[in-house]
C-alpha positions as a Markdown table, in Angstrom:
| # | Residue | x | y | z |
|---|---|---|---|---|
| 1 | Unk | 0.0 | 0.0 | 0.0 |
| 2 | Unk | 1.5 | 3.5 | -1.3 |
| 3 | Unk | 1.5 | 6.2 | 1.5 |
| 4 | Unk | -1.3 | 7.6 | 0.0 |
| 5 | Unk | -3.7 | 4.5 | 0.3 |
| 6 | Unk | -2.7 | 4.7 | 3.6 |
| 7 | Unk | -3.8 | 8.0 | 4.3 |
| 8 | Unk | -7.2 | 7.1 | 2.3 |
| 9 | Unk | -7.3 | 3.8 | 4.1 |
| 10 | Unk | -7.6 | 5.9 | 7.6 |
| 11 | Unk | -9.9 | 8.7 | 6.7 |
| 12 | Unk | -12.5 | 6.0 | 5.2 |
| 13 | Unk | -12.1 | 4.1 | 8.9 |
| 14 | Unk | -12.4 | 7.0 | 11.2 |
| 15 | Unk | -16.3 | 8.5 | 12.0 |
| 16 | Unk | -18.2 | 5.5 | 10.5 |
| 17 | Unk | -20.1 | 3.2 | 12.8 |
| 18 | Unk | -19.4 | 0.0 | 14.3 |
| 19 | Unk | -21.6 | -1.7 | 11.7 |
| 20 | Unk | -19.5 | -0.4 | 8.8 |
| 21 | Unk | -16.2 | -1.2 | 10.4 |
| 22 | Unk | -17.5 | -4.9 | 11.0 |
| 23 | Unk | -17.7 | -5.0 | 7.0 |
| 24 | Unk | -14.4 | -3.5 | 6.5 |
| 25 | Unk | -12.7 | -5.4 | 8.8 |
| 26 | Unk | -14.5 | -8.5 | 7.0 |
| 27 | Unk | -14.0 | -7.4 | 3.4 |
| 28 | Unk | -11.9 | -9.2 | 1.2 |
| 29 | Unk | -11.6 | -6.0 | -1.0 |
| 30 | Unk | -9.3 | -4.2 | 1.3 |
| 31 | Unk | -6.0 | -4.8 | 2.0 |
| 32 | Unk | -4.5 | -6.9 | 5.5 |
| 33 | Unk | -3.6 | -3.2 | 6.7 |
| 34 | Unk | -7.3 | -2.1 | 5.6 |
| 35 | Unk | -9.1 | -4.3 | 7.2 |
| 36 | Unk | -6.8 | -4.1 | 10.7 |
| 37 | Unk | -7.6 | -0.1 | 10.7 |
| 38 | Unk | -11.1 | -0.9 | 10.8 |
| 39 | Unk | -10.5 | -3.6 | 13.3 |
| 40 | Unk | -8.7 | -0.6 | 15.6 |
| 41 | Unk | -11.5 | 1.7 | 15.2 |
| 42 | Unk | -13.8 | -0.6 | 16.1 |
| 43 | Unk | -11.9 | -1.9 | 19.3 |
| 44 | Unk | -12.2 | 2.3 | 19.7 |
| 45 | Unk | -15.7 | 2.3 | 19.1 |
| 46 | Unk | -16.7 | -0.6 | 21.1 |
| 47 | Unk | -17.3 | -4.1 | 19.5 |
| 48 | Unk | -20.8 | -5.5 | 19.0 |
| 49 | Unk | -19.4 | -9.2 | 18.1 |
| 50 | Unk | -18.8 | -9.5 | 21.8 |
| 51 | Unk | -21.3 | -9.6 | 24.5 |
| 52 | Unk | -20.6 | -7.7 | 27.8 |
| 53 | Unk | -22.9 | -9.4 | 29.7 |
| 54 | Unk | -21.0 | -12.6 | 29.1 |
| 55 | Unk | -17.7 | -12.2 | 30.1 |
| 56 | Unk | -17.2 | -10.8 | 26.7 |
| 57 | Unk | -17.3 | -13.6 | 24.9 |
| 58 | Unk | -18.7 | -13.6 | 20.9 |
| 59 | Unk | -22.3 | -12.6 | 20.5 |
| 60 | Unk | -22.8 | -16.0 | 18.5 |
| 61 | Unk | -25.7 | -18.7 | 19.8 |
| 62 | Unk | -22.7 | -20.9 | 21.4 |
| 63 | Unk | -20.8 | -18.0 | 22.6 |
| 64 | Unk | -18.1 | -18.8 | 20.2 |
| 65 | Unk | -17.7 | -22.4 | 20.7 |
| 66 | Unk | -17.6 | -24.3 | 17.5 |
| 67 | Unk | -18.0 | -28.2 | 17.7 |
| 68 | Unk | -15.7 | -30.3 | 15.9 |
| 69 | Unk | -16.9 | -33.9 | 15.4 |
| 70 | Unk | -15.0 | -36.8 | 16.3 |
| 71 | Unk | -13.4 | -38.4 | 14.2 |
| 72 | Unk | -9.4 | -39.4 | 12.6 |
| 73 | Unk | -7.2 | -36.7 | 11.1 |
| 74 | Unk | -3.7 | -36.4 | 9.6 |
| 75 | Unk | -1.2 | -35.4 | 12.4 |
| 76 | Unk | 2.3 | -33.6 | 11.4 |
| 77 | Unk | 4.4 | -33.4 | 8.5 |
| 78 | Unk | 5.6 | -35.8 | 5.5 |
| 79 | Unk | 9.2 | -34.4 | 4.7 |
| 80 | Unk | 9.1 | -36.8 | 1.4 |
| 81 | Unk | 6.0 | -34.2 | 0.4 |
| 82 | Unk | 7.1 | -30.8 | 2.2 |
| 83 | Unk | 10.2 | -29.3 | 2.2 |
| 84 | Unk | 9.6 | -26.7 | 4.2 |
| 85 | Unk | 8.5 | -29.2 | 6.7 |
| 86 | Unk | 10.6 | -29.3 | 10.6 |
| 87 | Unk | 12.0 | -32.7 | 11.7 |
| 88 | Unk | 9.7 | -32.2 | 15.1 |
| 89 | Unk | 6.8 | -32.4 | 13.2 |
| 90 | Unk | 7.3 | -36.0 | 11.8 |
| 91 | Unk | 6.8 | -38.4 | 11.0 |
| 92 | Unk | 2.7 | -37.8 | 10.1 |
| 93 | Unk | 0.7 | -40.1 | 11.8 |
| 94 | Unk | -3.3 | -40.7 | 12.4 |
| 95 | Unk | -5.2 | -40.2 | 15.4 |
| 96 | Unk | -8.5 | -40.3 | 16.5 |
| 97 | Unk | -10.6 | -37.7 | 19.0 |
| 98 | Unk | -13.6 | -37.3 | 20.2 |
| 99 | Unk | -15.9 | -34.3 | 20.3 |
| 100 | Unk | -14.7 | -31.2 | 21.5 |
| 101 | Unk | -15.7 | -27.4 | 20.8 |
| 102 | Unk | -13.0 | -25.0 | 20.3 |
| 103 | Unk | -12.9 | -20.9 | 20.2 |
| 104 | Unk | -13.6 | -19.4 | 17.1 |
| 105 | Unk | -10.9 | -16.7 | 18.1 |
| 106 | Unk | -7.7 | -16.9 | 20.5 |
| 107 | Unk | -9.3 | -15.1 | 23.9 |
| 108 | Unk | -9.2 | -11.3 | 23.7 |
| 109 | Unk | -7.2 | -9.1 | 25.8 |
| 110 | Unk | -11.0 | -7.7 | 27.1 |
| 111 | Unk | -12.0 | -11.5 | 28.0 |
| 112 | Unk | -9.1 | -12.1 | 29.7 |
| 113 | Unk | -9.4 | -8.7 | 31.3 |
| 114 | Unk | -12.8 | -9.7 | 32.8 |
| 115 | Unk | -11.5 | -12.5 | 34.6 |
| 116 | Unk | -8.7 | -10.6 | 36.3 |
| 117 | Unk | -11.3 | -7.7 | 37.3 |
| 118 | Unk | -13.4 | -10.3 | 38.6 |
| 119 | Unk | -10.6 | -12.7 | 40.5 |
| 120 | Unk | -8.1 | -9.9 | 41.2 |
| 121 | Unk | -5.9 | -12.8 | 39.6 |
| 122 | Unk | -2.1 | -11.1 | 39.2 |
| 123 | Unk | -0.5 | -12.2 | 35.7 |
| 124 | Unk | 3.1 | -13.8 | 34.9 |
| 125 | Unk | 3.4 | -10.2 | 33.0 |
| 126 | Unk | 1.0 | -6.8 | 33.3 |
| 127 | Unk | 1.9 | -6.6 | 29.7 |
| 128 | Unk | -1.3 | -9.5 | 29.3 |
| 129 | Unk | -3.4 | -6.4 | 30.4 |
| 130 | Unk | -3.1 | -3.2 | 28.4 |
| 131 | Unk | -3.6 | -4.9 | 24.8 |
| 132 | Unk | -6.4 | -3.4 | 22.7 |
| 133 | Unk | -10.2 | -4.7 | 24.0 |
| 134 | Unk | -10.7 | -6.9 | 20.6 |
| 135 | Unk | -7.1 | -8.3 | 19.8 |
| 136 | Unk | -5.4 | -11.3 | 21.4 |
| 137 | Unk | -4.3 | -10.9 | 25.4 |
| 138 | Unk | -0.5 | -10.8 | 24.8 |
| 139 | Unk | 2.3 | -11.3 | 27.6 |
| 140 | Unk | 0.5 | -14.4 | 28.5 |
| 141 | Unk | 2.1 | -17.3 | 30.7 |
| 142 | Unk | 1.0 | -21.4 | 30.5 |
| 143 | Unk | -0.6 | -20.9 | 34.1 |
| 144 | Unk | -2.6 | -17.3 | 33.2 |
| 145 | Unk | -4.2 | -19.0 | 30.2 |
| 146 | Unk | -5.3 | -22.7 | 32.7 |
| 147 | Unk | -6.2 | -20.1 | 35.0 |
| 148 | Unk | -8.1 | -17.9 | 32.8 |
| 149 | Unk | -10.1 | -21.7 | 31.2 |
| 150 | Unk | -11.0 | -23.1 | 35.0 |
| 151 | Unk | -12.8 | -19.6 | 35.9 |
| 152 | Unk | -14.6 | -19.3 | 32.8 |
| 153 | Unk | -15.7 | -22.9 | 33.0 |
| 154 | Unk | -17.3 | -22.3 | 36.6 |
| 155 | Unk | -18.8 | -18.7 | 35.1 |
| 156 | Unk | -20.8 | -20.7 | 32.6 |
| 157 | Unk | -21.7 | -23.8 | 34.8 |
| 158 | Unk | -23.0 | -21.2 | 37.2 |
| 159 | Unk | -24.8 | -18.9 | 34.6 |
| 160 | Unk | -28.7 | -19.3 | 34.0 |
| 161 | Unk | -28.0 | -18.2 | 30.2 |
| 162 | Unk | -25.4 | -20.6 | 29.3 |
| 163 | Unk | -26.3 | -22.4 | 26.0 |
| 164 | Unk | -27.5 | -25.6 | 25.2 |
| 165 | Unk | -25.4 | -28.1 | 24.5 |
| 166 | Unk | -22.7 | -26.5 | 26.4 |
| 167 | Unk | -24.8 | -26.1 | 29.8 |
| 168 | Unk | -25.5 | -30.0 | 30.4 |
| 169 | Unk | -21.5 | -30.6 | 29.4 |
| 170 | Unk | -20.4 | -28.9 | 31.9 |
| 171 | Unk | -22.9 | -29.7 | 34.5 |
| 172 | Unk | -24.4 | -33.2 | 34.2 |
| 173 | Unk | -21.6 | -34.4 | 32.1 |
| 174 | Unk | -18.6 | -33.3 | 34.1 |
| 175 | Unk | -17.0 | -31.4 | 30.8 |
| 176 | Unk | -14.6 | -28.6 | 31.5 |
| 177 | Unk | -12.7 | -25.4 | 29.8 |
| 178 | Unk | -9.2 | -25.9 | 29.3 |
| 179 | Unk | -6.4 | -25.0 | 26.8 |
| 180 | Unk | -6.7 | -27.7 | 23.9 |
| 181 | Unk | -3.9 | -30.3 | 23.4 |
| 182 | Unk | -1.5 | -30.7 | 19.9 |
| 183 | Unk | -4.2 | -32.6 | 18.4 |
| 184 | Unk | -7.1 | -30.7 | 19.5 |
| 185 | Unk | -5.4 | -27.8 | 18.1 |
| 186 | Unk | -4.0 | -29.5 | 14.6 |
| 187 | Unk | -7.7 | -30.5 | 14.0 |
| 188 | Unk | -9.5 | -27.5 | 14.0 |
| 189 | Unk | -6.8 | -25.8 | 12.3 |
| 190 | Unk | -6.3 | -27.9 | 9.2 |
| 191 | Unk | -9.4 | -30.4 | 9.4 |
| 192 | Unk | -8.8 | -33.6 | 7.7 |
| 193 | Unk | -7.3 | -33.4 | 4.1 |
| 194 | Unk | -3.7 | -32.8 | 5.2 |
| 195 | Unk | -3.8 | -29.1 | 4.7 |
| 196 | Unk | -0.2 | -26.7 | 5.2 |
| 197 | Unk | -2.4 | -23.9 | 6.7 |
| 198 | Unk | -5.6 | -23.5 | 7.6 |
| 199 | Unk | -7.2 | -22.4 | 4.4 |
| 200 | Unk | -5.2 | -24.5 | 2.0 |
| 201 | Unk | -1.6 | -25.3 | 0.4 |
| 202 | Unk | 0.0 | -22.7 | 0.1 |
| 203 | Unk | 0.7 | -19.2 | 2.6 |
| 204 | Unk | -1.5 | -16.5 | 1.8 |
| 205 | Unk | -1.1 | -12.7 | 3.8 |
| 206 | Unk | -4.7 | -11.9 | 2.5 |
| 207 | Unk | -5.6 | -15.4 | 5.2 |
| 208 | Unk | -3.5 | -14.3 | 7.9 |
| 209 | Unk | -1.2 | -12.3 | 10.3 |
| 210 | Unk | 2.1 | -13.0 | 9.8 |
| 211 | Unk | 5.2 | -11.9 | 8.1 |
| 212 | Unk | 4.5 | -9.9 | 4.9 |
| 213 | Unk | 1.2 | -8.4 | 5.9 |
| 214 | Unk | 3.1 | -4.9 | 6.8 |
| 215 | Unk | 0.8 | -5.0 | 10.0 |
| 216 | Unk | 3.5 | -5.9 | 12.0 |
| 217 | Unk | 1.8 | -6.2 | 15.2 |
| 218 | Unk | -1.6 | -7.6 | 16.9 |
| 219 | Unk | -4.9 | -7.3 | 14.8 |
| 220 | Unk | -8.3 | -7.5 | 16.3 |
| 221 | Unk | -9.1 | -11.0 | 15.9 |
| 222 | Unk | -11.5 | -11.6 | 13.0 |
| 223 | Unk | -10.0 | -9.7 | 10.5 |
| 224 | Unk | -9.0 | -12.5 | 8.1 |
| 225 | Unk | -11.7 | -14.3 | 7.6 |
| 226 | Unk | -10.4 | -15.3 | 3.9 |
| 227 | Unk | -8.3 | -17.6 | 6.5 |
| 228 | Unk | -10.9 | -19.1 | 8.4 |
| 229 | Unk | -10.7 | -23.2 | 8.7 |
| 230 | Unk | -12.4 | -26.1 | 7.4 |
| 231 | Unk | -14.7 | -25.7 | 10.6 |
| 232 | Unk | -14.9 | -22.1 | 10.3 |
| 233 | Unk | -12.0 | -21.1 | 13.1 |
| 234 | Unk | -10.4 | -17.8 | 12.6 |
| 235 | Unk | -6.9 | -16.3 | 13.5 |
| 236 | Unk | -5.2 | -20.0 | 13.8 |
| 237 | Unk | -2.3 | -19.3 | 11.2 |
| 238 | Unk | -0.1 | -16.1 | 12.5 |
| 239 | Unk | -1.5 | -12.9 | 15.4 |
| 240 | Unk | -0.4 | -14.4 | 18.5 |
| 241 | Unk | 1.3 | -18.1 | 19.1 |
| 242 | Unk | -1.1 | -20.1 | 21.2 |
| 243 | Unk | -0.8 | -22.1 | 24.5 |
| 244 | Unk | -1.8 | -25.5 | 24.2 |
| 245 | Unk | -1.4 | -28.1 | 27.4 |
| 246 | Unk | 0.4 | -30.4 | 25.9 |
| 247 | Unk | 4.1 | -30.9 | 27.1 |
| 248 | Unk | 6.8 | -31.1 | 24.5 |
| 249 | Unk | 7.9 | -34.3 | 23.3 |
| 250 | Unk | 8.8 | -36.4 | 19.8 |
| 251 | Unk | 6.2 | -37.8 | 17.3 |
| 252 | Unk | 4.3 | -39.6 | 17.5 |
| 253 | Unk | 1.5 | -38.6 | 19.9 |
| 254 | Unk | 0.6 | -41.1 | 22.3 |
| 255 | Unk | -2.7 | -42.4 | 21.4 |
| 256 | Unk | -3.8 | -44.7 | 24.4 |
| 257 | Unk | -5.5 | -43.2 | 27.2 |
| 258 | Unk | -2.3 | -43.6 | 29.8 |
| 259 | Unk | 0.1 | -41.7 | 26.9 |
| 260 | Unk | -2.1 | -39.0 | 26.4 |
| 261 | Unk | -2.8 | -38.3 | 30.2 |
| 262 | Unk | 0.8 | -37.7 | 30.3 |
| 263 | Unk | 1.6 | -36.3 | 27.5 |
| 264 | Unk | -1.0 | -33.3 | 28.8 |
| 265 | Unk | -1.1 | -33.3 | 32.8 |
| 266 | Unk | -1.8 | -29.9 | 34.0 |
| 267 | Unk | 0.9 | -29.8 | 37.1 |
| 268 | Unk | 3.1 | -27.3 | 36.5 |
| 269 | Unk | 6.9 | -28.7 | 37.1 |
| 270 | Unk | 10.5 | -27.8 | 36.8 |
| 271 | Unk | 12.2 | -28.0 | 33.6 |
| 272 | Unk | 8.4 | -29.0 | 31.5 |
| 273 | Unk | 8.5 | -27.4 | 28.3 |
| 274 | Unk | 4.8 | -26.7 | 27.3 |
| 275 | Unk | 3.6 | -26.7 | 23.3 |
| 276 | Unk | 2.6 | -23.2 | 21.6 |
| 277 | Unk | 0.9 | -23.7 | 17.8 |
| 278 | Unk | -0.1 | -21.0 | 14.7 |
| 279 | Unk | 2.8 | -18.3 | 14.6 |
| 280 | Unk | 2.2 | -15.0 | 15.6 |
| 281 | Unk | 2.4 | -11.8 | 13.5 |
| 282 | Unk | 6.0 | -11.8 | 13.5 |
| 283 | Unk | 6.5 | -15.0 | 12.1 |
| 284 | Unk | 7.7 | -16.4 | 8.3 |
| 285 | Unk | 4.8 | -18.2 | 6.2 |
| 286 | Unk | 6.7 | -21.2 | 6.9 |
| 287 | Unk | 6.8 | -20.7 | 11.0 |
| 288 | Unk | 3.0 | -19.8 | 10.7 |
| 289 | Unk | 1.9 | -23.9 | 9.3 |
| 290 | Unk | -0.9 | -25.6 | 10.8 |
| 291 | Unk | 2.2 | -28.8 | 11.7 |
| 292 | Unk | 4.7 | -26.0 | 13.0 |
| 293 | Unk | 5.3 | -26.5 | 17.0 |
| 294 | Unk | 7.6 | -25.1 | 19.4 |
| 295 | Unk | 8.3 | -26.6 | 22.9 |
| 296 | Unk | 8.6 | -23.5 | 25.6 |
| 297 | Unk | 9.2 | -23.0 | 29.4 |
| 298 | Unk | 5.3 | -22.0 | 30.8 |
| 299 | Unk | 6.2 | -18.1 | 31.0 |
| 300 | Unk | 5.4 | -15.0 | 29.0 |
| 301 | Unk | 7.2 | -15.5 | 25.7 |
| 302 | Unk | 6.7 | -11.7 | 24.7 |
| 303 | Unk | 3.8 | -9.7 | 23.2 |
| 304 | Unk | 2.9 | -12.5 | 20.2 |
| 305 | Unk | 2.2 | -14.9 | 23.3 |
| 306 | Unk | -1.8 | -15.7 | 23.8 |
| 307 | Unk | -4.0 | -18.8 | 24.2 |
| 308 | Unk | -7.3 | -20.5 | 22.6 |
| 309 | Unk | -10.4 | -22.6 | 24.8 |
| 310 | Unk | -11.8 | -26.0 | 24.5 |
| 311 | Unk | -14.4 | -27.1 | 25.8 |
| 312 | Unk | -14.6 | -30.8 | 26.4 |
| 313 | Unk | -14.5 | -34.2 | 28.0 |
| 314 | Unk | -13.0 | -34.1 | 31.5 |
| 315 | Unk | -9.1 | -34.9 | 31.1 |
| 316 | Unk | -8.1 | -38.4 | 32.4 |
């Protein structure tokens, strides 16, 4: 974009309403940088996708939560068929979940806000709490984002308006709100077929955040909805690396129930690398893969650190 688009680009954003900056943000006429202007207006303005009177999660029927159906999916990499793929994401290998529902965007620094007003809860880093209302939280450690999951899971069992299904999983069938593992993550990100990144083959900046884009920081989450997943998840490939509970170790995943209990236990300990999946903004197209996965200590890893929600069974 020439300096003069970018001038344009702003004075179309500013003094429209919330409405109109919903479609620019959502256009796939504009430009990456276009559509995150609106998406900073609109975090200005006040965003209507999110509902105040729900911890500010999304104004959607499930508050967010998309189901993905059980079922076997493609795990990792095949360096025979990828050459940009890392050896720690081989070899590729099958495995087989059940049910789960799974943000539609990584938590907001506004929904994580709400959860420190209400718990006076101090985070790893106060970076996690000065991030625009509709972007990613940022700064966040492995134990802000568990934390952040168990109170939210009690705010909806304890909430007259929570949503059917999701009410009787967490009350009657003993479900719970966590961070999702590796192949909780994988599967929502690059459903079935194999896929490099979420919306196909091949890295795309009009699809997502990361290197190339010329944002070269946070976006409101949302704002690449070319991007979005088989299953209709958003912001998965680049914006903010995301926590997952899974601790770091070799391929392939454990698939009985005793390897996966241990491959995910929620203890924190000395010396446990947790996984993070996606890429942030900062991040090459190749970084930014649906099979990419770096093993890091549970602290703030800087301001491209955030998490996603599950919602599902009850871990082992």
């Amino acid at each position: 974009m020439t300096h003069d688009e970018s001038l344009h680009a702003v004075s179309d954003v500013h003094g429209s309403p919330p409405e109109s900056q919903i479609a620019r943000m959502r256009s796939r006429h504009l430009s990456a940088r276009q559509r995150a202007a609106a998406g900073d207006e609109l975090a200005r303005l006040g965003d209507p996708r999110f509902r105040p009177d729900a911890w500010y999660l999304p104004d959607e029927p499930l508050l967010g939560f998309v189901e993905i159906p059980a079922g076997r999916f493609l795990m990792g990499s095949d360096p025979d068929h990828d050459p940009t793929a890392y050896r720690d994401e081989t070899p590729p290998h099958h495995i087989t979940l059940p049910s789960y529902y799974i943000g539609r965007y990584p938590v907001t620094s506004r929904q994580f806000r709400a959860f420190i007003d209400h718990t006076g809860h101090k985070p790893e880093n106060e970076g996690s709490l000065y991030g625009p209302p509709n972007h990613p939280v940022v700064w966040l450690g492995w134990l802000d984002g568990l934390k952040y999951c168990e109170w939210l899971a009690e705010r909806l069992r304890e909430w007259e308006a929570t949503p059917e299904p999701l009410a009787t999983r967490l009350r009657q069938d003993g479900w719970g709100v966590t961070l999702p593992s590796e192949p909780e993550w994988e599967k929502a990100a690059r459903g079935v077929d194999g896929r490099a990144y979420p919306w196909g083959q091949d890295p795309d900046n009009n699809c997502g955040n990361f290197g190339g884009t010329g944002i070269m920081t946070t976006c409101a989450v949302g704002c690449f909805p070319a991007g979005a997943s088989p299953y209709g998840i958003e912001d998965m490939s680049g914006n903010v690396w995301e926590w997952t509970r899974s601790v770091w170790s070799s391929y392939p995943y454990p698939t009985d129930e005793a390897g996966r209990a241990e491959r995910e236990y929620l203890e924190v300990r000395e010396g446990v690398r947790r996984v993070r999946r996606g890429g942030a903004f900062f991040s090459s197209p190749r970084s930014a893969r649906c099979t990419v996965r770096l093993g890091s200590g549970p602290y703030p890893h800087g301001g491209g650190m955030g998490c996603r929600v599950v919602l599902r069974a009850k871990l082992p």
